[in-house]
N, C-alpha and C positions, 0 to 999 in steps of 0.2 A: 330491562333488556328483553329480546323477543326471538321470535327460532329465525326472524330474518336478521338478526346482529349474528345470532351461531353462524349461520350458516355464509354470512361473508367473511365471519374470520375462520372460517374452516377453508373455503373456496372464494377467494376477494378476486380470485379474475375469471370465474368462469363466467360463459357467457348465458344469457337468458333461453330457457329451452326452444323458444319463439325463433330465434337463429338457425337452430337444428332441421324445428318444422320445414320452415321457409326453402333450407336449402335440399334438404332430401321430400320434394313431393311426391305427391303420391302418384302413382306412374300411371302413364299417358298406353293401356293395354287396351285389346277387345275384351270383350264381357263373358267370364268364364276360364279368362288365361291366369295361370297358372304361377307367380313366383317360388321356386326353389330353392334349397341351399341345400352344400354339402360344407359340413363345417367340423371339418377334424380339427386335433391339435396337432402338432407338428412333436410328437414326444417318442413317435418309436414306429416302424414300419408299419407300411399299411396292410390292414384286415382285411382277409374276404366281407367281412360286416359292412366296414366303409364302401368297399367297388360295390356293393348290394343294393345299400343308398343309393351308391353315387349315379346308379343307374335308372332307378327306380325317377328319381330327383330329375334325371335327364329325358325319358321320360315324357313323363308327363308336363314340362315345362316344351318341351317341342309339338308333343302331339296338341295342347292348348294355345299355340301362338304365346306361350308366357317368357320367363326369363330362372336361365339355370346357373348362380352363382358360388363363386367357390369364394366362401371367408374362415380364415384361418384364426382359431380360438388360443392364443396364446399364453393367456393371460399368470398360467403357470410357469414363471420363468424358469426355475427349479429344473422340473422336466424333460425341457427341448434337449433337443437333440442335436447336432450342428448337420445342417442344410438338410434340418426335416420337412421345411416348405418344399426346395426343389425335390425328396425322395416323392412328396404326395401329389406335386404336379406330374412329375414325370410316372408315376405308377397310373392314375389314370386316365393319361397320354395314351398310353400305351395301350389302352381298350378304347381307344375310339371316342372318350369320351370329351366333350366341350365344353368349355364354359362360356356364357354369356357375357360374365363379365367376374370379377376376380384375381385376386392371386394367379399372376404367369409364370413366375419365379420367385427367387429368394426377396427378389427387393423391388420388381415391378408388377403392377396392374392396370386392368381396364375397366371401363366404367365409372358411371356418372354418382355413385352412394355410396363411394369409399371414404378413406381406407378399409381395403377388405382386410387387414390383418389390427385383430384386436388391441395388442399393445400401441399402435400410432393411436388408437380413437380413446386414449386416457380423459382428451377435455372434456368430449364430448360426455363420458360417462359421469365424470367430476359434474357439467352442469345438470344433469337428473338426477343426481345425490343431494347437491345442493337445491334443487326443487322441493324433494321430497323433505329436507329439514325444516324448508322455510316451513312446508303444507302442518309439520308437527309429526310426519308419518317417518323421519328417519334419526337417528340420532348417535353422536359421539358414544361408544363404549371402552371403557379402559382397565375392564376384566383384566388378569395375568394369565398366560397358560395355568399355572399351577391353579389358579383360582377354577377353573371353568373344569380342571381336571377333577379338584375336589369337590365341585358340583354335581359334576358327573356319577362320580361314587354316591355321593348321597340318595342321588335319583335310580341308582340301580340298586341298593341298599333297602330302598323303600318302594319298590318293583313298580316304579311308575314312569312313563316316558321320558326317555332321556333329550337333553337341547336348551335350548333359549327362549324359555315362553314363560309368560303368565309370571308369578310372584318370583321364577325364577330369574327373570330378565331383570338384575339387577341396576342396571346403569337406564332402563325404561322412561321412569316419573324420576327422574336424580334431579336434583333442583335445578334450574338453569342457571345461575348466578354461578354454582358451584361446579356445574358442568366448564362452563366459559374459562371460569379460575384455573382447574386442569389443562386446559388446554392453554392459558396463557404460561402458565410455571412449565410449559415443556413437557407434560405426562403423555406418553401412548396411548395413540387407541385406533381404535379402526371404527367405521360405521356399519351402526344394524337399522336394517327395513323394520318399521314398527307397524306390524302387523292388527289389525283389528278382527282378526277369525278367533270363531267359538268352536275347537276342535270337536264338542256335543252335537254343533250342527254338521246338517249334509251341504254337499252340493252336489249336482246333475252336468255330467260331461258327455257331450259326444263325441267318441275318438273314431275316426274316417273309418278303420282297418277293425278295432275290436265293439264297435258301437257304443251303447249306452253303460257308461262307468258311474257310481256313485263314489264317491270322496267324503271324511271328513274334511272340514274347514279346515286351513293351516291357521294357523296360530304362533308359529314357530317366527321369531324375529333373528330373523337371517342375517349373516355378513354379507351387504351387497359394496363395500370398498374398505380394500385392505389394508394392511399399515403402508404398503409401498405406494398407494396410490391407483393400483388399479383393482378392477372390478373383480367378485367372483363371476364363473359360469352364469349363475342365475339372473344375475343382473344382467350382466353384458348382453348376452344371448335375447332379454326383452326389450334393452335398448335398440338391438340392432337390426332384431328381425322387424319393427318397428318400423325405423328409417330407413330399412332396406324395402320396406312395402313388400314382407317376404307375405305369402297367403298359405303356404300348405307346410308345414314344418313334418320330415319325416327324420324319423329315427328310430334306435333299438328301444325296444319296449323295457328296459332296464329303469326308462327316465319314467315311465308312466306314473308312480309314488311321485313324483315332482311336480304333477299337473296342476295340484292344487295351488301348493306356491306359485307358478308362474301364470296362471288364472288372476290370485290376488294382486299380485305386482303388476302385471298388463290395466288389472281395473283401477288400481291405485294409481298408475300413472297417466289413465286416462286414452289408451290403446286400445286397438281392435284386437280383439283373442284370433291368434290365427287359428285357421284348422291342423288339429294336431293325428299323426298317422304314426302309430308305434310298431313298428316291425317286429315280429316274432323273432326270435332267434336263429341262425341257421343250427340245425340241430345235427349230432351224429349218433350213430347206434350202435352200440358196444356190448356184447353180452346180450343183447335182445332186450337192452336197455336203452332209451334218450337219453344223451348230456347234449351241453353247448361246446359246437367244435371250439377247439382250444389252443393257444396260442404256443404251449408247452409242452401238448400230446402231438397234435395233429399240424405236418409241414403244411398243407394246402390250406392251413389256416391265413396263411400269409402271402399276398398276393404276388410276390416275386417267386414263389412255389412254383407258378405258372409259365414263368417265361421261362425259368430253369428249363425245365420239362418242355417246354416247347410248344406249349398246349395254346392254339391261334387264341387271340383275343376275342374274335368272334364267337368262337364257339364259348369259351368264357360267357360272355354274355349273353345268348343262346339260349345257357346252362340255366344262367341265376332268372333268366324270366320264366323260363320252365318253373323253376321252383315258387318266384315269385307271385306268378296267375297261373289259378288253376288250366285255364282254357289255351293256352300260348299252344302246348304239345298237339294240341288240336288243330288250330289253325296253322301249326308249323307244317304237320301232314297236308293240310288241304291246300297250303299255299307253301312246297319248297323251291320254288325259285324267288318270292318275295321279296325284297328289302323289310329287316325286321322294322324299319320306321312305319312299316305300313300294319303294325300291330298295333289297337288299341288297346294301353293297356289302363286295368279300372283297380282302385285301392283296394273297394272293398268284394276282391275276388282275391284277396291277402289271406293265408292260412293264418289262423288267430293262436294256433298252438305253436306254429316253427315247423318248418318243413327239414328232412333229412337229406343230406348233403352225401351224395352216392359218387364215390372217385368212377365208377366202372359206367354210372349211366354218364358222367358228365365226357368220359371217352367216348362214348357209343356217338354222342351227340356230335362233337370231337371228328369221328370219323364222316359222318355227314355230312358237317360243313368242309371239309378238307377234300372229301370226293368230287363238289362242286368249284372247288379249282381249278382252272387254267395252268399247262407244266408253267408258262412262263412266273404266273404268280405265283405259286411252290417255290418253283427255283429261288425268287426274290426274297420267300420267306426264309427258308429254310437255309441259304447263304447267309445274312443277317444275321438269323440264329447262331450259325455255326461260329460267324466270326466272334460272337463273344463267347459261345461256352464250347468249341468241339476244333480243335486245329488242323487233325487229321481228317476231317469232316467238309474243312474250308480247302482241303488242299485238294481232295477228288473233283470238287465242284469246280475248279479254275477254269477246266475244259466247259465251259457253258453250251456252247454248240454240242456237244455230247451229252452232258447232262440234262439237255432239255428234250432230248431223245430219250433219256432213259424215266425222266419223269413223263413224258407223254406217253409212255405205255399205258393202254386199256385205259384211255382218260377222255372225256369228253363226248365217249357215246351212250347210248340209252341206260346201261348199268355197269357207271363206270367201276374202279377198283378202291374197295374201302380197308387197305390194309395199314391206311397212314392217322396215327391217330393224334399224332404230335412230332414234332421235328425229333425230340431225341429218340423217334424211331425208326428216321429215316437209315441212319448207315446199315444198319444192321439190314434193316428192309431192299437196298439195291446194293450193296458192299460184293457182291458175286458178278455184279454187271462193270465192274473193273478190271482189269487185266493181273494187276496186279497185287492185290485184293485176292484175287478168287485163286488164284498160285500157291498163295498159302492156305490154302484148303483143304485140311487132311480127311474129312469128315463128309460122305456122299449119306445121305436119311434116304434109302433105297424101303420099297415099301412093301406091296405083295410078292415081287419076284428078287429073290435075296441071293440065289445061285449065280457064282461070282461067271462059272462059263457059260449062262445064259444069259446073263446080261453082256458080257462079251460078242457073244452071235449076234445079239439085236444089235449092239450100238453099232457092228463091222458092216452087217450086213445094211443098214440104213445109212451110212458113209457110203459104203459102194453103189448100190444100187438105187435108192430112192430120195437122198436129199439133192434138190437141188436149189441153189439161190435166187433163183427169178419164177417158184412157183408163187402163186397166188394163194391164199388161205387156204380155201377149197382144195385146190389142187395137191398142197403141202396136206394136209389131215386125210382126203382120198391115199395119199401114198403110203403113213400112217398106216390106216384102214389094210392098204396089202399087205404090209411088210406083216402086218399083225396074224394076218390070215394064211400067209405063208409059214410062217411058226409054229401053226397051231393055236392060234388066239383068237376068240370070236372078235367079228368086226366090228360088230353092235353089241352093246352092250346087255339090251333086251334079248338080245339071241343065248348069250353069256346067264341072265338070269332063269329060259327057259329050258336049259338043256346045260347046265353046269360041266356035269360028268366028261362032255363030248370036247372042253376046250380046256387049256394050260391058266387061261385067264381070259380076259378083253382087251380090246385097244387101247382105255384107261389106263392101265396095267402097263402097257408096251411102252404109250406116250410116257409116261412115270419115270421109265427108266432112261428115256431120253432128256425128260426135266433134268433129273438127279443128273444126270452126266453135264449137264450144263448148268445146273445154279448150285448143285449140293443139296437143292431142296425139294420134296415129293409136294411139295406146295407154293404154287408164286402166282404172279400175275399171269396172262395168255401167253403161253409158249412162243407160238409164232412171233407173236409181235416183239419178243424180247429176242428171240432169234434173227429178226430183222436189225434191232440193232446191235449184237453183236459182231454181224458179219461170219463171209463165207471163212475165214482162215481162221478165227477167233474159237470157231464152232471146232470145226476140222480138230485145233490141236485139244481144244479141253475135252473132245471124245475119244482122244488119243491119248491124251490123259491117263482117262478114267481104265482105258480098255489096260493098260501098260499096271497101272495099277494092281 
């Protein structure tokens, strides 16, 4: 008997690897494009790690004319989650981002190299298992946990690497005759990759992002099919990137120790090694110390942190190419009106340590991109938002014809207003531009001039004499400028810092207490233009208000 009798009575229907070739070719791209994947498991919500990828992955698969695929690695039944496919379609849905071809849902895709989800491609891995038996390079093992556990002691006992190699691999050279015998009486086993590396030697890797790695050889005779029938990680992942014709394999640099194993497995089966790009960690700083942000410390580790908070997708991604190339923030400056497609972005401009992950710059950036909105696209965002997390939020906005007035305040000209940094900071940010919102208001933040009957005179005397509703800017800020000067307040401000002694304050000062009388805040967007949209009676009663007050 011969390892091609094992290996039909291991696998008697699988089909010849020649089938696979034929039908996954190698794909019909220009010279230099790019194949991608993003390929989580479906075990538990999605990481900022993964959107990191998933981006990077998207990418470079567009800016190349290549192809950007989502396959979903299942293969740990255990694990899943119930409708963790649809939580990882739809999370990076939600950033804009696309796939070429892939997993669309729970149970459908697109594309010509499927199935993208691991557990349907069982034959296909069954028929490389059974390749590699015939070749002599895989073979039935029938270890017991308890067995491979008290192996394990022994090898830690005798402080020497622990696993499945060398004189340790005991089921390796097992006779064939008696290997066969096992398997006809019905004994368990799973298959291990029979390794030919000499752990003494090296080998030489070029990784995209960290360059030149040295490796010992593996040696280690790995489980590449497990007792249910399907594949580990290791295996799966060389079959598929394989038949997927993937070319740039990116991921966290966690797998880097794994290079060498799937080195040996792509050469033993006869594959092209793709280019591998191990991402640094996104890092956080604690104590004036690095860790890796964490899925147990840190909420913005988990990508629905984001849409909670209300924080645009865009800018989300904005964020992580900032982090991810050094030169993005640069070109963001030199080019802020651009489509970020029109960034080229390069691997090995990849921080090789892990870049820190700043909540405060990723707001800053945050407000950037949110300044460069349009009220109507606000409105649409921020309505959306509200309806799934804010009710009282959904109900101010019903009026749209008004709220798109209150969001086109100081919006769309040369330095528009960057007080928005995420939708759940909207209410709070216009909730005074309400009628009745601003009612319940007990609280005026009055700022240099605090004297309850001096602020009384200004607010009466700027009712009576000086507001009127059809001034023009100019015109309404000249009025301002009197009312200030008739008080006792310099008009100019520069007059105010060259002769302090000779005035009560400035026009700043005066305006201030006209803000406060109308928003409660010594801080807001341009007066005027919020005074425009509250209107003449609106103003009138909340200065009557304040004055009664």
């Amino acid at each position: 008997m011969d390892y091609k009798y094992l290996a039909n009575l291991i696998f008697p229907d699988a089909k010849p690897i020649s089938y696979y070739e034929e039908k996954y070719p190698e794909r019909n791209l220009k010279e230099g494009a790019m194949v991608t994947r993003y390929a989580p498991s479906p075990t538990g919500y999605m990481h900022i790690g993964g959107l990191y990828q998933s981006i990077i992955g998207r990418k470079l698969a567009e800016q190349t004319g290549g192809v950007f695929l989502l396959r979903i690695e299942d293969t740990d039944q255990k694990r899943q989650i119930e409708n963790g496919v649809r939580e990882i379609v739809e999370s990076v849905k939600d950033f804009d981002i696309k796939f070429d071809e892939g997993m669309i849902n729970e149970t459908e895709e697109i594309g010509n190299y499927g199935p993208y989800k691991q557990s349907l491609r069982k034959e296909i891995y069954q028929s490389y298992a059974k390749y590699l038996i015939e070749q002599g390079r895989a073979y039935p093992c029938f270890c017991t946990p308890e067995e491979l556990e008290e192996m394990r002691e022994k090898q830690e006992k005798a402080k020497i690497r622990t696993g499945y190699y060398g004189v340790w691999a005991k089921y390796r050279n097992y006779p064939l005759d008696d290997v066969i015998e096992k398997i006809k009486n019905g004994e368990k086993y799973i298959i291990r990759f029979k390794s030919m590396g000499n752990e003494e030697k090296k080998i030489k890797h070029y990784d995209v992002i960290k360059g030149n790695i040295d490796f010992p050889e593996n040696d280690q005779d790995i489980i590449i099919i497990k007792a249910d029938g399907l594949p580990t990680y290791h295996f799966a992942h060389a079959i598929d990137d394989h038949l997927m014709r993937v070319t740039h394999v990116i991921r966290s640099d966690e797998w880097v120790s794994s290079v060498p194993l799937h080195i040996d497995l792509f050469k033993t089966l006869g594959f092209k090694i793709p280019k591998y790009a191990h991402t640094a960690p996104i890092m956080k700083e604690e104590d004036g110390k690095k860790r890796k942000i964490s899925k147990r410390k840190d909420p913005e580790a988990a990508v629905s942190y984001y849409h909670k908070e209300g924080i645009p997708s865009q800018a989300v991604t904005e964020y992580l190419l900032n982090i991810a190339n050094s030169n993005f923030e640069n070109w963001r400056k030199a080019n802020p009106d651009k489509n970020i497609s029109e960034f080229n972005f390069e691997l090995n401009k990849m921080s090789v340590s892990g870049a820190i992950f700043d909540l405060v710059k990723l707001l800053d950036v945050s407000k950037n991109v949110i300044s460069k909105y349009s009220k109507e696209k606000i409105y649409d965002e921020v309505f959306l938002w509200a309806q799934r997390y804010d009710e009282e939020l959904t109900e101010m906005l019903e009026d749209k014809e008004y709220a798109l007035k209150v969001f086109g305040i100081e919006r769309g000209g040369v330095k528009p207003r960057k007080d928005i940094s995420k939708w759940s900071d909207v209410k709070n940010n216009i909730y005074y531009m309400f009628k009745d919102k601003f009612e319940k208001n007990e609280i005026y933040e009055f700022d240099k001039i605090t004297d309850k009957e001096e602020i009384s005179k200004i607010l009466t005397l700027y009712i009576e004499k000086y507001y009127n509703e059809n001034d023009n800017k100019q015109e309404w800020f000249d009025k301002i400028k009197e009312l200030s000067g008739v008080l006792g307040y310099a008009k100019e401000v520069k007059e105010y810092k060259l002769n302090p002694e000779s005035y009560k304050g400035h026009v700043g000062d005066v305006s201030t207490v006209i803000r406060v009388a109308l928003t409660g805040r010594k801080n807001t967007p341009d007066l005027y233009e919020i005074m425009q949209v509250l209107g003449k009676d609106e103003i009138i009663n909340r200065i009557n208000k304040c004055i009664n007050r």
